[in-house]
C-alpha positions as CSV (number, residue, x, y, z in Angstrom):
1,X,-30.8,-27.7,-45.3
2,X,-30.6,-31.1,-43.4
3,X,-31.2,-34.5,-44.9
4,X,-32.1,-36.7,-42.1
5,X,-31.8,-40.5,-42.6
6,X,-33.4,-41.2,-39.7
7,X,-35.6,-40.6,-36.9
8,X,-32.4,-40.3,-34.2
9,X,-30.5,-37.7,-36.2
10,X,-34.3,-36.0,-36.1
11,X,-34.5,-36.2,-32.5
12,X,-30.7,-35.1,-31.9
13,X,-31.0,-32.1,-34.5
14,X,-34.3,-31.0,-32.2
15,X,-32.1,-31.5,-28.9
16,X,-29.4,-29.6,-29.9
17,X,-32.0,-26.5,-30.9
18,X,-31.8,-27.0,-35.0
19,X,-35.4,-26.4,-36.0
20,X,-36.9,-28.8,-37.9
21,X,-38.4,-28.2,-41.3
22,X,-41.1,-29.7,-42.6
23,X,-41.2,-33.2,-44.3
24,X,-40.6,-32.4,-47.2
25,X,-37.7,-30.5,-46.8
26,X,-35.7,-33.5,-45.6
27,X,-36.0,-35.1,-48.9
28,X,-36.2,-38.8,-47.7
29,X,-36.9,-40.4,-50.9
30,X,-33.7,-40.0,-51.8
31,X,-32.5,-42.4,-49.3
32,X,-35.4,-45.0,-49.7
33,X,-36.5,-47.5,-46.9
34,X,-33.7,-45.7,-44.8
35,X,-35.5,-44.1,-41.5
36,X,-38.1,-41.5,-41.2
37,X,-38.6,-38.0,-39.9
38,X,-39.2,-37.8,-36.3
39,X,-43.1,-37.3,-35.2
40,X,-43.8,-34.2,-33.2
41,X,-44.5,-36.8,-30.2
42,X,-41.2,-38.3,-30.5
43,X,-39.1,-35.0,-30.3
44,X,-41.1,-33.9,-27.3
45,X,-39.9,-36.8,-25.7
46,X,-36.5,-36.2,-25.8
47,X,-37.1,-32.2,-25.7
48,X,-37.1,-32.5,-22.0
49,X,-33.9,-29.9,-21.1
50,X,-34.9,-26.9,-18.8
51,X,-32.3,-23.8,-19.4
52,X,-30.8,-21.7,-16.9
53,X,-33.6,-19.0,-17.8
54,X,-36.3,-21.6,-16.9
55,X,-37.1,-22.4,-20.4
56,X,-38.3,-25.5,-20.7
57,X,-39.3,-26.0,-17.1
58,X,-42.7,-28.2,-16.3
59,X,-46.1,-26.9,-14.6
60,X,-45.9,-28.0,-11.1
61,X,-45.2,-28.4,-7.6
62,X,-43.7,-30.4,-4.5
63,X,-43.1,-30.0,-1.0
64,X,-40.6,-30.7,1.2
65,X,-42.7,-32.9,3.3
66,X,-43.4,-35.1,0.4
67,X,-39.7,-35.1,-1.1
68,X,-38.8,-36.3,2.0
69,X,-40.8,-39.2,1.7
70,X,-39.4,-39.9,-2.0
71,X,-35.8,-39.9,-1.0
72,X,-35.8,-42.2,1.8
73,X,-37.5,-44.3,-0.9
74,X,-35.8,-44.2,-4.0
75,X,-32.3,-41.7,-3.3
76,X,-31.1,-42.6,0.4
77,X,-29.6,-45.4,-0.4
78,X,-26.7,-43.7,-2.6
79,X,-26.9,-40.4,-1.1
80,X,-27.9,-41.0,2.7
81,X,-30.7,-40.1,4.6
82,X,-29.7,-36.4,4.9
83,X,-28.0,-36.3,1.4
84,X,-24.5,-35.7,3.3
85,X,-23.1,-39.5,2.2
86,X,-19.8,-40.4,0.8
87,X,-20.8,-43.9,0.5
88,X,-21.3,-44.4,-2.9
89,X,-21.6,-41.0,-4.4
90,X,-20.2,-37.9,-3.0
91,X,-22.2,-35.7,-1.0
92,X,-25.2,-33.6,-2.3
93,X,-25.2,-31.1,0.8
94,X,-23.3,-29.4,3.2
95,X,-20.7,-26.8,3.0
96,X,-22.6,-23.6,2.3
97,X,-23.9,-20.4,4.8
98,X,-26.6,-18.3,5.4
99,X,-23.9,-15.3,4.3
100,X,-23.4,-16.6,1.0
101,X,-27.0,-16.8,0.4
102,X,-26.3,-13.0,1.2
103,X,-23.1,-12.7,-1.4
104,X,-23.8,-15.5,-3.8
105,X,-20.9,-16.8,-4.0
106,X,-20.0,-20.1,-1.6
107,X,-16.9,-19.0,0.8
108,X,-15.8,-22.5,1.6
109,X,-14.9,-22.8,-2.0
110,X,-11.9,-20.9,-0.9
111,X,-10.8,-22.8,2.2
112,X,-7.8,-25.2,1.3
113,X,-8.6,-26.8,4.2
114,X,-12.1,-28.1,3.6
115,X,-13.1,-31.6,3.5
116,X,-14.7,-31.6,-0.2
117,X,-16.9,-29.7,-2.5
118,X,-20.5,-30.8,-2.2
119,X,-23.1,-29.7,-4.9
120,X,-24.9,-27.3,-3.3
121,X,-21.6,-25.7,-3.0
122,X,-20.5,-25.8,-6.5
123,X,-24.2,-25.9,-8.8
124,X,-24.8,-21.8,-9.8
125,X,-28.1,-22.7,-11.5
126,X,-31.1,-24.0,-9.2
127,X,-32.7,-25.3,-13.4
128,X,-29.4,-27.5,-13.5
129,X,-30.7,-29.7,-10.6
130,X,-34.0,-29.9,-11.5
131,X,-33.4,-30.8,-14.8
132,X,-30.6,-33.6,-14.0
133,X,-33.4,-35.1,-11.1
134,X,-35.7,-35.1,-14.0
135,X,-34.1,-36.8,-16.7
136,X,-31.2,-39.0,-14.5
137,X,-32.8,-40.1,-10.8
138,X,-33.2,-42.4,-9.7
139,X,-29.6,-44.0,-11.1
140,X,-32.0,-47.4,-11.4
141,X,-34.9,-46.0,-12.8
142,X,-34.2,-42.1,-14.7
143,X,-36.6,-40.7,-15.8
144,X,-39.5,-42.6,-13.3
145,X,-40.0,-39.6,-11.5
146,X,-43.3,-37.2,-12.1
147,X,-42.4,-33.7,-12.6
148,X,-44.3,-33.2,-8.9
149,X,-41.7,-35.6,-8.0
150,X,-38.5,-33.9,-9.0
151,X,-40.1,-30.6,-7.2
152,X,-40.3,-32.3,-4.6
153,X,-37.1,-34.1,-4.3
154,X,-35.3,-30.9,-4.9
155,X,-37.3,-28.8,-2.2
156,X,-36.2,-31.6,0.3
157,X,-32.6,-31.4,-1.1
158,X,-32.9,-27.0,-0.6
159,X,-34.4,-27.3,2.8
160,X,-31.4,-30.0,4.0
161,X,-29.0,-26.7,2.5
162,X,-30.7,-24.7,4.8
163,X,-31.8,-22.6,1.9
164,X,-35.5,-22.8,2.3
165,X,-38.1,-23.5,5.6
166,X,-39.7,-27.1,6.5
167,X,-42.7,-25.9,4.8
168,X,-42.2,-24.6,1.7
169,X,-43.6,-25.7,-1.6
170,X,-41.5,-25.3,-4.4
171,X,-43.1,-25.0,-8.1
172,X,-42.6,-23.5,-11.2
173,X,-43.0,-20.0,-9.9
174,X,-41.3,-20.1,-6.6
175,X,-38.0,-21.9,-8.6
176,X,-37.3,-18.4,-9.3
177,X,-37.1,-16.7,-6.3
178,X,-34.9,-20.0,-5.0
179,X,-32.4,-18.9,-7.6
180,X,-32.1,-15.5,-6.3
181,X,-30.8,-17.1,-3.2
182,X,-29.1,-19.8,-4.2
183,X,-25.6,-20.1,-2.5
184,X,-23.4,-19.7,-5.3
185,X,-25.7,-18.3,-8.1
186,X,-22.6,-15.9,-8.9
187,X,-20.0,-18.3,-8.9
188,X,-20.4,-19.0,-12.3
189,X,-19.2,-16.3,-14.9
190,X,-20.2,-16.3,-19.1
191,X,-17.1,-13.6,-19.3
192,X,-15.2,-16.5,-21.0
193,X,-17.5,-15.8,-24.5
194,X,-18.2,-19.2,-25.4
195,X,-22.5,-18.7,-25.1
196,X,-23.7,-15.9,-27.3
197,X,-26.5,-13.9,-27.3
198,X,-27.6,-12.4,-23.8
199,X,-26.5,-14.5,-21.2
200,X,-29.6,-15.3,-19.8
201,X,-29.7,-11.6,-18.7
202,X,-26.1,-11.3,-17.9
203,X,-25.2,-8.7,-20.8
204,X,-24.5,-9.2,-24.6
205,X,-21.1,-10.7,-25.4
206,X,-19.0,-11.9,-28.2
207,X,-18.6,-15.9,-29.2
208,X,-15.0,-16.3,-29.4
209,X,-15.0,-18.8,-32.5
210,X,-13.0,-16.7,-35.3
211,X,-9.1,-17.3,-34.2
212,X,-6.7,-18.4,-36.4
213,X,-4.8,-21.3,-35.6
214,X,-0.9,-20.2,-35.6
215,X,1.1,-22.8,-37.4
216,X,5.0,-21.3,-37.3
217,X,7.3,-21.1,-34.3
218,X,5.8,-24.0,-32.5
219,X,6.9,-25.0,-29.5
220,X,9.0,-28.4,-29.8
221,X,7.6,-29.9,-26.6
222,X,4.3,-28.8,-24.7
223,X,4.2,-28.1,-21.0
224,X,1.5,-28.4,-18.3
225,X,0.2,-24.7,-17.8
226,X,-1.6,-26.1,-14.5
227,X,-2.0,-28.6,-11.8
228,X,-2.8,-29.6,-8.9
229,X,-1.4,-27.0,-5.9
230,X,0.9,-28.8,-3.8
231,X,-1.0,-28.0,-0.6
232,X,-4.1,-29.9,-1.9
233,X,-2.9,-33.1,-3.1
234,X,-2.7,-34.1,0.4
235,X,-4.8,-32.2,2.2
236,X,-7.5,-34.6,2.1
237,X,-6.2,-37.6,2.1
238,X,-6.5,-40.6,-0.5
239,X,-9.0,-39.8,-3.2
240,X,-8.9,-42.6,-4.7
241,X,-10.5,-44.4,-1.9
242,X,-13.2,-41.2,-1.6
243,X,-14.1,-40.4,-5.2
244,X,-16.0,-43.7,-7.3
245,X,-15.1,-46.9,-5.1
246,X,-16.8,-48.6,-7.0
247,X,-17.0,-49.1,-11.2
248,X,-14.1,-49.2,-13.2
249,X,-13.4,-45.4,-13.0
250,X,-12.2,-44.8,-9.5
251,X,-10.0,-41.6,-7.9
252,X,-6.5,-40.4,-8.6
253,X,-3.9,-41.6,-5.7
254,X,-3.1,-38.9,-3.7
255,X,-2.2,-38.4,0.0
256,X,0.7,-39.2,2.2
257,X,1.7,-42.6,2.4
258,X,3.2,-45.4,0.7
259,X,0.6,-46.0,-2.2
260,X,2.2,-49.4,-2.5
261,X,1.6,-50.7,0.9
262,X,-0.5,-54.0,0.4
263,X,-3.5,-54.5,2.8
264,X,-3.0,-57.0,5.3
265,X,-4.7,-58.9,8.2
266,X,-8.0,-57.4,6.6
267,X,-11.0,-59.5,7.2
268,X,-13.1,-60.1,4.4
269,X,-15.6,-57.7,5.5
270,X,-13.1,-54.6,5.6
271,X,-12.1,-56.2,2.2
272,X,-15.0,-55.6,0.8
273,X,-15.1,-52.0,3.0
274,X,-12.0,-51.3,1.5
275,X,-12.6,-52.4,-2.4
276,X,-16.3,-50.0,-2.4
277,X,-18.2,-53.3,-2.2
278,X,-20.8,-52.0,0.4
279,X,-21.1,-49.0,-1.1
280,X,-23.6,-51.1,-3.8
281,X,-24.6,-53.9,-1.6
282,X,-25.4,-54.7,1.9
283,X,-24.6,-57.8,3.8
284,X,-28.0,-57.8,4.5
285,X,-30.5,-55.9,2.3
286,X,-30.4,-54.6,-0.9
287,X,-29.0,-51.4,-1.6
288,X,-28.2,-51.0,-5.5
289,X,-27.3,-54.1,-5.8
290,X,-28.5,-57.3,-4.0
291,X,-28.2,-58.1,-0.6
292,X,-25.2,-60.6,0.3
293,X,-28.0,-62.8,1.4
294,X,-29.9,-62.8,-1.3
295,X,-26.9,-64.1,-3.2
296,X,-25.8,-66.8,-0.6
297,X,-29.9,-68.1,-0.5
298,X,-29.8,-68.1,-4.7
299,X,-26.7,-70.4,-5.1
300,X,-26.6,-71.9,-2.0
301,X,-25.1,-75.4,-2.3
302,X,-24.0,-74.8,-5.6
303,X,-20.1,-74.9,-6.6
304,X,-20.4,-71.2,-8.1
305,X,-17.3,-70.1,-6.7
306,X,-15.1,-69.9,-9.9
307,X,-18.2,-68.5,-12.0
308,X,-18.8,-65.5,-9.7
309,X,-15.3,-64.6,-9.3
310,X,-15.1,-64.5,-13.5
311,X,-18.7,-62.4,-13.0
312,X,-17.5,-59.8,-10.6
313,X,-14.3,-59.4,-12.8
314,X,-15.8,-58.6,-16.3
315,X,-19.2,-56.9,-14.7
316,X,-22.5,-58.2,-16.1
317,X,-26.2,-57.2,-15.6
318,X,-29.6,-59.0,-16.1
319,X,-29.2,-61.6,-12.8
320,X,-30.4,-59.2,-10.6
321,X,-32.4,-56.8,-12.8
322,X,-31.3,-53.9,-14.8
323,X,-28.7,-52.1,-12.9
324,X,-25.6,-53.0,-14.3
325,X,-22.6,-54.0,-12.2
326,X,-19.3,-52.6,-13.4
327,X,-16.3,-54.2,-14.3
328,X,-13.9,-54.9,-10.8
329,X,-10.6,-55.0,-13.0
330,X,-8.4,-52.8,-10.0
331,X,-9.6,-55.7,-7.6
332,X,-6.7,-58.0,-7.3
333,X,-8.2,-61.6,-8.7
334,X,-7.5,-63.5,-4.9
335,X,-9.1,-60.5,-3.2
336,X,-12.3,-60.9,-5.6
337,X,-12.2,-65.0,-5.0
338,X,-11.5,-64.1,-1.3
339,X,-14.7,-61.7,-1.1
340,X,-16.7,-64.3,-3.3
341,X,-16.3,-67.1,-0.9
342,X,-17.1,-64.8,1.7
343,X,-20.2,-63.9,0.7
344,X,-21.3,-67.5,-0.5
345,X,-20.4,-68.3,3.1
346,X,-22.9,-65.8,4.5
347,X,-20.8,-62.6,4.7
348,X,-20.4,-62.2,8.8
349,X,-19.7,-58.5,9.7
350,X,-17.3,-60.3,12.0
């Protein structure tokens, strides 16, 4: 029997599946003035996850005509018009074949020489999407969406994948027959026995939880079982400049080249190219974060120089609303001072 001290460990139990007694199982007067059991209303709140069997998944509907209207408003900016961009996330689209709508499984997944693994490629579950749109777009605003919306936004997505017609309407009903077509709907396997039960209809198997842990002839030093193949970690090119420009978190180094080779000659605007700044900002308009003209006009005439280059440095949020800029630590500090002057000059393109 739980104990819960509060109404967050209620919530979480809920999430996680753990049915929750009634109040006076919880026995909360043993822990006086400490929390409360959550209200029905407050674990339906965070309830929100939609499983791979559907469970879970909202009344409603959305067409492609009207998702299309929603992502040039609230998801082109990060993921491009056409959900193929690489500017600041990588691409949502692309990659996948009317034949493995056929077989189910994506066949580009198997090319060495392929650019890059979009979603639509890799996602096996058509729920997964939905339920991601739902509770994590827009990256500004989760969780602002309707549940029309997110039908919406994710028939536009299927009909950029080819996957359904210009004029479908996807809803809680039609989901279903999506998934039977869905690109790599049998790239995913539950062989490996860590769900129990059925499998979402995929056969009873065995949870593989009961092994002993061997403590006698252990090996003195532990080796790498796998890695990267050597014929991918150059076959397309640096990651590091591809994967997360931007944030504190950014791509491995890989390719062929001199890793070490310092960037030189760049103008200021290829700086900020090269560092992921644009990915977040435009010189001119706002994209996730403000425009470089919007911060020029703000602190024009103001001797900010040596307060901005600390700002984009550590990160911060709150200037420009809620969307929190990361840390820039893997920008060198005359770069950032460099781009900050830049921009307080008017960021030219040229």
């Amino acid at each position: 029997m739980f104990k819960c001290f509060n109404s967050n460990l209620a919530v979480g139990f809920a999430a996680m599946g753990i049915a929750l007694i009634s109040v006076q199982a919880f026995a909360v007067d043993d822990y006086a003035g400490i929390g409360r059991v959550a209200t029905p209303a407050e674990v339906k709140a965070w309830d929100i996850d939609v499983r791979p069997d559907f469970k879970g998944l909202p009344v409603g509907s959305g067409s492609v005509e009207h998702g299309q209207t929603l992502w040039e408003d609230k998801c082109a900016s990060c993921h491009g018009t056409f959900a193929e961009s690489n500017k600041v996330f990588t691409p949502l689209v692309g990659g996948t074949t009317k034949e493995d709508m056929v077989t189910g499984h994506v066949a580009n997944l198997n090319r060495r020489d392929f650019p890059g693994r979009t979603t639509f490629m890799k996602v096996s579950s058509i729920s997964t999407l939905y339920d991601y749109i739902r509770r994590a777009m827009p990256w500004n605003a989760p969780k602002s969406l309707s549940d029309d919306d997110v039908y919406a936004v994710l028939a536009y997505l299927l009909n950029l994948s080819d996957i359904v017609p210009d004029d479908f309407v996807l809803n809680d009903q039609t989901i279903r027959d999506v998934q039977k077509i869905l690109p790599n709907r049998n790239g995913m396997t539950t062989d490996h026995a860590l769900w129990p039960g059925d499998n979402f209809g995929h056969g009873k198997t065995k949870s593989d939880t009961h092994n002993i842990a061997c403590m006698k002839d252990c090996k003195k030093e532990v080796t790498i079982a796998s890695t990267l193949p050597d014929y991918a970690w150059t076959s397309h090119g640096d990651l590091s400049k591809q994967n997360r420009t931007f944030g504190a978190t950014r791509g491995k180094k890989t390719g062929k080249g001199d890793d070490k080779a310092e960037a030189v000659g760049l103008t200021p605007f290829e700086l900020a190219q090269n560092s992921g700044c644009l990915g977040c900002h435009g010189t001119t308009a706002k994209i996730v974060g403000p425009g470089y003209n919007e911060v020029a006009d703000k602190y024009r005439g103001k001797d900010v120089l040596a307060q901005l280059t600390a700002k984009v440095k550590a990160g911060g949020e709150g200037v420009w609303g809620s969307t929190p800029m990361p840390p820039q630590s893997e920008v060198k500090d005359d770069d950032i001072k460099t781009l900050v002057s830049w921009i307080l000059a008017g960021a030219k393109e040229h």
